[in-house]
Every structure is written in C-alpha cells, then in structure tokens.
C-alpha positions as a LaTeX table, in Angstrom:
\begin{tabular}{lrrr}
\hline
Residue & $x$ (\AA) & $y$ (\AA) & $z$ (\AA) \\
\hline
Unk1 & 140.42 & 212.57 & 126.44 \\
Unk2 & 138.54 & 210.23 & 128.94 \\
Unk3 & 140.56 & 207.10 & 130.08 \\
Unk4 & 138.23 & 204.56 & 131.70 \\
Unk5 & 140.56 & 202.16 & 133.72 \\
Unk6 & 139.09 & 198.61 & 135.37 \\
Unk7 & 140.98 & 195.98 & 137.28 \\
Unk8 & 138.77 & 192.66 & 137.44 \\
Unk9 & 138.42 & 191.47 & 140.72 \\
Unk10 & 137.77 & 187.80 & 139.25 \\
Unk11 & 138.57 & 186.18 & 136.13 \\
Unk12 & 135.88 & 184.31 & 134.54 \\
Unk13 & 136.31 & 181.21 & 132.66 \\
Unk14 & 136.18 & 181.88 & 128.70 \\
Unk15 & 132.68 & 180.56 & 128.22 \\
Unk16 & 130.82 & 182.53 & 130.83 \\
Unk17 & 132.77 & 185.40 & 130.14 \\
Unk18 & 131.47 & 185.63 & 126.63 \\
Unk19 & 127.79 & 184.98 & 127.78 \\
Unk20 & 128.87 & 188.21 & 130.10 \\
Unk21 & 129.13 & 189.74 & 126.64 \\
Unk22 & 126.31 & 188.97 & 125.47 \\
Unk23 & 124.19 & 189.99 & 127.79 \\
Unk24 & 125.73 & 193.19 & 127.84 \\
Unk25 & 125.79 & 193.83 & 123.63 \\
Unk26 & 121.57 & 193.80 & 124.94 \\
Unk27 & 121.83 & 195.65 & 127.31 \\
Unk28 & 120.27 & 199.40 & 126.71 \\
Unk29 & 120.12 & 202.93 & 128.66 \\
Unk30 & 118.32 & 206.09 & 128.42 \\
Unk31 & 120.13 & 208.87 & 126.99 \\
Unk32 & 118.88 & 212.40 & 125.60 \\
Unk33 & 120.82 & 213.17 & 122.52 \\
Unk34 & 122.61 & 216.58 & 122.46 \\
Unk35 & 122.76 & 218.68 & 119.70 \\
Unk36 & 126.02 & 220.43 & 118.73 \\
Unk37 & 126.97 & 223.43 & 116.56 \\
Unk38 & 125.97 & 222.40 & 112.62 \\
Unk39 & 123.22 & 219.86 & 113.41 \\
Unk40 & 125.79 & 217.09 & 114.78 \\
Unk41 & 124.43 & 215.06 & 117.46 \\
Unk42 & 126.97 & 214.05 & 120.23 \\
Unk43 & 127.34 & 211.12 & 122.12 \\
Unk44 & 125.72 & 211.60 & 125.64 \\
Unk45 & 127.69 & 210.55 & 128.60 \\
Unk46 & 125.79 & 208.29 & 129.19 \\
Unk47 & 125.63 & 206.38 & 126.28 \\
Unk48 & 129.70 & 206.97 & 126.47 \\
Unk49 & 130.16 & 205.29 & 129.79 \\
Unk50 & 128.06 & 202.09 & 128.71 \\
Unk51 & 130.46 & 201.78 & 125.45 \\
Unk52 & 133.53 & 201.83 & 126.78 \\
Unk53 & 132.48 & 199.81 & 129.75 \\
Unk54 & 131.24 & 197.21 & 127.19 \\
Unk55 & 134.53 & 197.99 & 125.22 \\
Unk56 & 136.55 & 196.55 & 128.45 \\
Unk57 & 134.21 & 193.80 & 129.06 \\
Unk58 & 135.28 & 192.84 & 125.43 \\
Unk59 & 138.66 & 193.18 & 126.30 \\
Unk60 & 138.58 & 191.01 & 129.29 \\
Unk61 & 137.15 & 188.13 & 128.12 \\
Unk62 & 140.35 & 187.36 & 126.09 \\
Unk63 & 142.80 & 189.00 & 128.42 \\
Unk64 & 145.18 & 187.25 & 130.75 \\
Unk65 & 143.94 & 186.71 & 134.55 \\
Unk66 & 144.84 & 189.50 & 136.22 \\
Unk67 & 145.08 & 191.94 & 133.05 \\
Unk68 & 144.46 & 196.10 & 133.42 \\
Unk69 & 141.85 & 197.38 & 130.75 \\
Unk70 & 142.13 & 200.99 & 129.32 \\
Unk71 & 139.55 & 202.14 & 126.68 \\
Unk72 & 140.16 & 205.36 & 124.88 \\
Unk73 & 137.45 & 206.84 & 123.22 \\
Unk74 & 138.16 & 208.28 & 119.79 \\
Unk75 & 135.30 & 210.66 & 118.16 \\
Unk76 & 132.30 & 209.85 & 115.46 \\
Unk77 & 132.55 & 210.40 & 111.77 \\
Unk78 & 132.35 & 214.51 & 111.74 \\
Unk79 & 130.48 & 214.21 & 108.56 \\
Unk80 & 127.66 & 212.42 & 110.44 \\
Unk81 & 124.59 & 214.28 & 110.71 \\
Unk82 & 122.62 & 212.12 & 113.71 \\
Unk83 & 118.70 & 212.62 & 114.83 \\
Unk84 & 118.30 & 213.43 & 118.52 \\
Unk85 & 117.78 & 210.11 & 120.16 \\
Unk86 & 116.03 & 208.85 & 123.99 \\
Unk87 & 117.41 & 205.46 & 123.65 \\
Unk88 & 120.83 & 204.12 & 122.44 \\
Unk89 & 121.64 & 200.95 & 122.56 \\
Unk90 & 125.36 & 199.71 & 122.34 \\
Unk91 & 127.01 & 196.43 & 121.07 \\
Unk92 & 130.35 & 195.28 & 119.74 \\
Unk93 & 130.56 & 194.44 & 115.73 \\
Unk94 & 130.55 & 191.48 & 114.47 \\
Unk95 & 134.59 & 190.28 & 113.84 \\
Unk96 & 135.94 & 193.28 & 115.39 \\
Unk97 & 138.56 & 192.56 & 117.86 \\
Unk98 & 138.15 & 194.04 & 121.06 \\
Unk99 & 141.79 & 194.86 & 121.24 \\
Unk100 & 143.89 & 197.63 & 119.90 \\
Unk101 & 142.13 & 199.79 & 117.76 \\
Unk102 & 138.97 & 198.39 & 117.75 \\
Unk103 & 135.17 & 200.06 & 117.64 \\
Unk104 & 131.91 & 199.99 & 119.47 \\
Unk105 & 128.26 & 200.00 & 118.06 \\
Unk106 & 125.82 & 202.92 & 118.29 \\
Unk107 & 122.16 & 202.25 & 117.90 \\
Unk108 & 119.39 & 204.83 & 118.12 \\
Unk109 & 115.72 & 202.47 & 119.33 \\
Unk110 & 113.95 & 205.41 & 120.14 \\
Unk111 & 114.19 & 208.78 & 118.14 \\
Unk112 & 112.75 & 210.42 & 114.81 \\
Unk113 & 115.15 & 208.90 & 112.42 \\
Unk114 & 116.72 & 205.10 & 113.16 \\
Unk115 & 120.51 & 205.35 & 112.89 \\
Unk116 & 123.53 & 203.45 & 113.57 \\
Unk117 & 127.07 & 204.83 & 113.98 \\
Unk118 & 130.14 & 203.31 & 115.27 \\
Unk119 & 132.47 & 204.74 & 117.83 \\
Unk120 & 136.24 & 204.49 & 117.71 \\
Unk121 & 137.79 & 203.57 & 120.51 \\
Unk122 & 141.47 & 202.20 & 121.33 \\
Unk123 & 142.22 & 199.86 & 123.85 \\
Unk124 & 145.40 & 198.76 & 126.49 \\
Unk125 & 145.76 & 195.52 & 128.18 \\
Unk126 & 148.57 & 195.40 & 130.37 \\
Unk127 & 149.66 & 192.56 & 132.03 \\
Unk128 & 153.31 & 191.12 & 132.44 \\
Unk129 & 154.97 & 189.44 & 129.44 \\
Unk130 & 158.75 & 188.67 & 129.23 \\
Unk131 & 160.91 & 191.43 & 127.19 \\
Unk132 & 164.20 & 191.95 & 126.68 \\
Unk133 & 166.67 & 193.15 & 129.33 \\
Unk134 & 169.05 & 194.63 & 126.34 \\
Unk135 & 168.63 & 195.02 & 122.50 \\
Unk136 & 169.36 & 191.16 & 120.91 \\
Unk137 & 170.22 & 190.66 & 117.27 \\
Unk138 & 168.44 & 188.30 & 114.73 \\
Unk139 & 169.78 & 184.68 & 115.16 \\
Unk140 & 170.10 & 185.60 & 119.03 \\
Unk141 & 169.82 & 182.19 & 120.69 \\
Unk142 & 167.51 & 183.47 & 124.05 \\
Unk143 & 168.61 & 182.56 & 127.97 \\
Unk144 & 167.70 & 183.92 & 130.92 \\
Unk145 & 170.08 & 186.62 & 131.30 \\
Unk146 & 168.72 & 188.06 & 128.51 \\
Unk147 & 165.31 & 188.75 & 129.43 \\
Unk148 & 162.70 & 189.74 & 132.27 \\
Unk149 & 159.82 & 190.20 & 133.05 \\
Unk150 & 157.43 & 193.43 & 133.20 \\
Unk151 & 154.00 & 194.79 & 132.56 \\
Unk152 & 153.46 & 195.31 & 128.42 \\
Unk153 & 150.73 & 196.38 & 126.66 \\
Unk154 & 149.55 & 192.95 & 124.86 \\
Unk155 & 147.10 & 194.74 & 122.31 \\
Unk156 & 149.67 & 196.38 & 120.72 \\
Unk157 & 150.07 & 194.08 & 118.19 \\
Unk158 & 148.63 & 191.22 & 116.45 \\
Unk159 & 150.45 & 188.69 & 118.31 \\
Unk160 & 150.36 & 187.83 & 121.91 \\
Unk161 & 153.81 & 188.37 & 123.82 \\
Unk162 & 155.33 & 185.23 & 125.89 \\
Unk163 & 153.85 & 185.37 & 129.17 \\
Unk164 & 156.66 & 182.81 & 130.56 \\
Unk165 & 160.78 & 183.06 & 130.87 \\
Unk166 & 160.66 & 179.30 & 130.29 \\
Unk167 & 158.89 & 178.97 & 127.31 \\
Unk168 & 161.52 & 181.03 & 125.42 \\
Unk169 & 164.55 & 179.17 & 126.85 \\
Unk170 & 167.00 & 178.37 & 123.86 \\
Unk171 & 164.39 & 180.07 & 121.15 \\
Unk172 & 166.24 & 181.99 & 118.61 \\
Unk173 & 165.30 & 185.37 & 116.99 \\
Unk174 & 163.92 & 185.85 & 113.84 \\
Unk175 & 164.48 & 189.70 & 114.24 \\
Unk176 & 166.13 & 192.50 & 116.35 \\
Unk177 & 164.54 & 193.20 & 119.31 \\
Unk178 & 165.30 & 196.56 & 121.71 \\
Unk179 & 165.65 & 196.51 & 125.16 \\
Unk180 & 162.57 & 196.58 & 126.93 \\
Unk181 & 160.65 & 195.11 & 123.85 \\
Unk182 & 158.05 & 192.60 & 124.50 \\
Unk183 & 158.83 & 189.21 & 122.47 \\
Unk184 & 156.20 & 187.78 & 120.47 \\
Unk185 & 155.70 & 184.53 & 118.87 \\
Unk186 & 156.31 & 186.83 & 115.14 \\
Unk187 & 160.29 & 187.75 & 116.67 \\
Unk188 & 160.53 & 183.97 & 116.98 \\
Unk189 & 162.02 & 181.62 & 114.63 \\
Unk190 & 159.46 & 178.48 & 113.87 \\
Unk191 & 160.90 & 175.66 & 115.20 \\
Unk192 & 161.62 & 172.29 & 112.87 \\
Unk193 & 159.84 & 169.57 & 115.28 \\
Unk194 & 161.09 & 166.72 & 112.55 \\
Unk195 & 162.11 & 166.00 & 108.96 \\
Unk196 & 160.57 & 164.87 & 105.98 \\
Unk197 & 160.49 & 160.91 & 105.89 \\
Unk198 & 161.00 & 160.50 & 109.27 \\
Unk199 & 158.29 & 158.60 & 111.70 \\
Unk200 & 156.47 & 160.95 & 113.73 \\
Unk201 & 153.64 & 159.88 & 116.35 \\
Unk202 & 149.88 & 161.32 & 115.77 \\
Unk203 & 147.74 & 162.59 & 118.61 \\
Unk204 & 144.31 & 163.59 & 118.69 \\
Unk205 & 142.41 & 164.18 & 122.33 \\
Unk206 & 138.68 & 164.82 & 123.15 \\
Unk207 & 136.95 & 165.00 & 126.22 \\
Unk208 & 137.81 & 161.65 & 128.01 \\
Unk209 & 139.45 & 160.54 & 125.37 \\
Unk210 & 142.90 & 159.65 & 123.67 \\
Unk211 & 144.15 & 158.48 & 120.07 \\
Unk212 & 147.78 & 157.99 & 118.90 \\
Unk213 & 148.97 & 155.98 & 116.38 \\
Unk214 & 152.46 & 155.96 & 114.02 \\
Unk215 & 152.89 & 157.71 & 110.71 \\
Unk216 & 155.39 & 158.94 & 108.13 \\
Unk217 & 156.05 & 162.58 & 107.91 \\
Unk218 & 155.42 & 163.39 & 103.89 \\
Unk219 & 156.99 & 166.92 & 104.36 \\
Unk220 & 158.91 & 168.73 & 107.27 \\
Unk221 & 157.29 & 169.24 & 110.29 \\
Unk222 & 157.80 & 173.39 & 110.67 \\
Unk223 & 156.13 & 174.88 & 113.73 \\
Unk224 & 152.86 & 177.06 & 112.73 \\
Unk225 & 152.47 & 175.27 & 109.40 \\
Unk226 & 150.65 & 171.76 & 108.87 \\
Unk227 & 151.95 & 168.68 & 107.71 \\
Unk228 & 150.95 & 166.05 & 105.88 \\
Unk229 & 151.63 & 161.95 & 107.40 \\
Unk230 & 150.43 & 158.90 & 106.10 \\
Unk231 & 148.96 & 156.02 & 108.21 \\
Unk232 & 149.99 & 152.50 & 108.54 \\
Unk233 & 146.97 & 152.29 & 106.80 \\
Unk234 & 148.06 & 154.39 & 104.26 \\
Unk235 & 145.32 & 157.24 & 104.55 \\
Unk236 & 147.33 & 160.59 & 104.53 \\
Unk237 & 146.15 & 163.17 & 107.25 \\
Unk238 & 146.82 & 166.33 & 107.96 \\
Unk239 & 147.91 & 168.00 & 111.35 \\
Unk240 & 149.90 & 170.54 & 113.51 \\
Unk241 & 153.52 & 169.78 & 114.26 \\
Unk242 & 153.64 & 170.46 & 118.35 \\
Unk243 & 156.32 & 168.86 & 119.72 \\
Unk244 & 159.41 & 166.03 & 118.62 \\
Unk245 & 157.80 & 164.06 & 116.24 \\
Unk246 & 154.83 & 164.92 & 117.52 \\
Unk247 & 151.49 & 166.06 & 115.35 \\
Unk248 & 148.20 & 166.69 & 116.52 \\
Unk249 & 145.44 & 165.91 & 114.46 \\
Unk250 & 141.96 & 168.12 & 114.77 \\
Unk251 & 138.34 & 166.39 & 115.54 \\
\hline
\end{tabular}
C-alpha cells in the first residue's frame, strides 16, 4: 500500500486555500488506462498520484497550521468493468469530507465509453492535540497534571481534539478516557453558561461592527445548544450560549 506523506511549507488562509482546491478539482492529466486480468481497468499511476495529491490538498485546507497529511489509497469497486481511458480527470465529491475515510472522483474525458468511478482513500492528519497523561474516569474534573501534549491523528473522529492545555482547565469528563487518548469536545461535559430566568447580555459582531443589548434567558443556557431570550423590546431571539451570560446572536 502506497503512503503519500506532505508537510506544507506555508499555511494558507481558509479562503485561498479552498480556491487552491478548486483549481485543482480542474485540473486534468494524461493517463493510458491499463487493462487487468477479466476486463478491469486499473488506475494508472498517474492518475493515482494526482488523487491523492488532491486528496491532501483537501485535507489541508481544514487542517491545523503546521499539520502532516497521509493519504492511503484504498482500491475501486472490483465489480467495475472500466473502458480504457487517455484522459482522467480527478475531483473531490460534493459533501465528502476530506478527512478520515473519505473518497476521490474518477472521470474518464477521453476514451470509448464516458465513466465515472470513485476511489477510496483514507486519510491522517497529525498535528499536536492535548491527551491524557493517565486513564481519567467520567466526572474527572481536568488540570494540568493530568494531561499533555503530543502529535494525534485529528481525522480519526468526527470531532476535533483540544489543541490547547488551557482551554480544558477545570472541564469535566463526560466519559472515560485512556492514557494517551486525545480529548475531544464529545468526552466533554457541556457547560451551563446561565439559568433559565436569569439576565444574560446578547452579542452579535460583523465586520467593523458591534451590537449588545440585555435580555432574559427563556430556557437554560447549555453549551452547544441554542437558547431562546427575549428583548427589552420583547421580541424573543434565538442564539448560542458562549460565555457567562453571554449569547451570541447570528447575522
């Protein structure tokens, strides 16, 4: 199996990073299909390299600064029964994520028979996170001794790990965790930021631009879940809890 390993030398910001990717999903290269035992058509190396290059490029643009990309390539569908092909074009699905277990597009512009196909692929980003120096109970109220950092695979789950020691300081753990285990924002308890009834201050920020304004809370404010506040106006509205009596409203 073929590991393709990149270590970006800069870190893009988000936005060009994902016109990077587009570009590339465009981007095509010669390749002359070969034809395997039973009529199957592999992938030619080619074609290969420019998906899981694309693959990491994917993988990047949502990774940490700093991150290590490894792509894995998995095979095609055995049951597919591909036309020899001169040009194959490769792109990422739509609402795939480029992490984890994830896939790349396959598509044949120049051959006898237009076809599509998607390749498997798996993919690592390691970066540091904070884990856990020793295995902790549920309830576990986190400090420092407790945890360190080191390089963890952040793709393998749904759920980023904590990338800072101080941004778990006196958290407490919804679940066991083993030593060496990344912690996520799922092994975390959500935090009660303020109670139903009581006065909470609203937020909302835009570019150059700053609104607060007092409200009362119409139902706990539990991080992760919105809540609901009424106005001095008495319009009710509906934000994030983020902070001490703090919600942020969306524009």
């Amino acid at each position: 199996m073929r590991v393709v390993k990149h270590r970006p030398a800069l870190t893009l910001p988000p936005f060009l990073a994902w016109l990077a990717l587009a570009a590339a999903t465009v981007a095509t290269m010669p390749a002359r299909a070969q034809a395997a035992a039973g009529g199957l058509t592999l992938v030619p190396a080619q074609a290969l390299a420019q998906a899981l290059a694309l693959s990491n490029q994917a993988a990047l643009a949502l990774a940490p600064s700093g991150a290590r990309v490894e792509t894995e390539p998995g095979s095609l569908d055995p049951r597919l029964k591909l036309a020899p092909c001169a040009l194959i074009q490769t792109f990422m699905p739509a609402g795939v994520s480029p992490w984890g277990r994830s896939r790349v597009g396959l598509r044949c512009l120049q051959g006898p028979v237009a076809w599509q196909a998607f390749l498997p692929v798996t993919v690592h980003v390691w970066a540091p996170a904070v884990v856990a120096t020793a295995p902790l109970p549920a309830g576990a109220r986190i400090d420092g001794s407790q945890v360190t950092m080191a390089d963890v695979d952040w793709a393998a789950a749904s759920s980023a790990p904590h990338a800072t020691l101080q941004e778990l300081n006196d958290r407490v753990l919804a679940r066991p965790v083993a030593a060496g285990q990344p912690l996520r924002g799922s092994d975390l308890r959500a935090r009660h930021w303020f109670a139903q009834g009581e006065t909470v201050r609203l937020v909302s920020q835009g570019t150059g631009f700053a609104i607060s304004t007092d409200g009362l809370a119409l139902n706990a404010g539990i991080e992760g879940q919105p809540a609901r506040v009424r106005t001095e106006s008495g319009r009710v509205v509906v934000g994030l809890p983020v902070g001490q009596r703090r919600v942020e409203l969306g524009l």
